[in-house]
C-alpha positions in Angstrom: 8.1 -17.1 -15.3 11.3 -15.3 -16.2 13.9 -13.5 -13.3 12.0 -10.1 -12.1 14.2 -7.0 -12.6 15.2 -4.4 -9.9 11.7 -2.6 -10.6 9.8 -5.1 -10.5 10.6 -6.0 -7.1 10.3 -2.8 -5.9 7.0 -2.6 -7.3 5.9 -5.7 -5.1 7.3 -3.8 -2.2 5.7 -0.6 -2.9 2.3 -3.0 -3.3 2.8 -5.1 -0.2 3.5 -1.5 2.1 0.7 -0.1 1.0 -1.6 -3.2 1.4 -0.3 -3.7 5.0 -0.8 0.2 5.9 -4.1 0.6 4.1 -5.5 -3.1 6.3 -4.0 -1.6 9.4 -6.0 1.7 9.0 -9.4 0.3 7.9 -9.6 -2.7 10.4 -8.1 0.5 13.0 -11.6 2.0 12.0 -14.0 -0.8 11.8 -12.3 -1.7 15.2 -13.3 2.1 16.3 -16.9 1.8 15.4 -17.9 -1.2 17.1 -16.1 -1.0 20.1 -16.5 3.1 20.4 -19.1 2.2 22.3 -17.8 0.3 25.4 -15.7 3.7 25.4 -18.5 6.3 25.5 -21.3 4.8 27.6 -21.6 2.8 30.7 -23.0 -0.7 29.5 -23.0 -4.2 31.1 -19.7 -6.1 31.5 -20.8 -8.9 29.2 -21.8 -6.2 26.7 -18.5 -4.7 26.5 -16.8 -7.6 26.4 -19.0 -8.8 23.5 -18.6 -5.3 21.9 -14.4 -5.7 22.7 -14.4 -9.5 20.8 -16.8 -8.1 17.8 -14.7 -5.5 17.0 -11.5 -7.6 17.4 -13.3 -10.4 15.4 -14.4 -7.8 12.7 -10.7 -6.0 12.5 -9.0 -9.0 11.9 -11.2 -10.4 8.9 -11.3 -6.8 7.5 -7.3 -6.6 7.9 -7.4 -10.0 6.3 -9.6 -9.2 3.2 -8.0 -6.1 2.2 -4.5 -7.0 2.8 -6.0 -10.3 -0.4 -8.1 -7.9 -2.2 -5.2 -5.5 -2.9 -2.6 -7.6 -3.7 -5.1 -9.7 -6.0 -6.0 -6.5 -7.9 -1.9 -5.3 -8.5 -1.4 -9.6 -9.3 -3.9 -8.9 -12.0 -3.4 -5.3 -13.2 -2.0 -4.8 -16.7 1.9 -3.5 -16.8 2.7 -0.3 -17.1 2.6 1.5 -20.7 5.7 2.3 -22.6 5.6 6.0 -22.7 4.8 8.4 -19.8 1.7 10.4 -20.3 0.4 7.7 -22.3 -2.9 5.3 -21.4 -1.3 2.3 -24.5 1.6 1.6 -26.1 -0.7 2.2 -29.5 -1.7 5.8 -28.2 
C-alpha cells in the first residue's frame, strides 16, 4: 500500500467521526427503549435492574456493530470519481 495523501487521511477522519457519533446516537436510543421503562412505571427492583443491564448489554453491542459496519462499508467503497457532478470517470 502506497503513503496516503493529506485527503485521504482526512477522509478516514471524517469516516471514523461520523461512525463514532452515529454508534453513540443509535445505542443512546436502543438504550432509551428498553430501559424507558424502569423510568415510566413503577416495576420490581429485579425487573428494573434487569431492564437497566438489557439496555446496557444491548447499547454496547449496537455501539459495537455500527461503529464495524460503517467503517467496513467506507474500507470497501469505490474512490471517488474524477470529475464533480459525475457518477464514472467514463461518464
Amino acid at each position: 500500500m502506497g503513503r496516503r495523501t493529506q485527503a485521504d487521511r482526512d477522509a478516514i477522519t471524517v469516516e471514523i467521526g461520523y461512525a463514532l457519533i452515529s454508534a453513540t446516537l443509535v445505542a443512546a436510543l436502543t438504550f432509551g427503549a428498553i430501559a424507558g421503562p424502569k423510568l415510566m412505571f413503577t416495576m420490581p427492583y429485579a425487573a428494573e435492574r434487569g431492564l437497566l443491564f438489557a439496555g446496557l448489554a444491548a447499547a454496547g453491542i449496537v455501539f459495537a456493530v455500527r461503529v464495524v459496519t460503517v467503517l467496513w462499508r467506507f474500507s470497501r467503497a469505490p474512490g471517488q470519481p474524477s470529475q464533480p457532478g459525475r457518477t464514472s470517470p467514463d461518464s
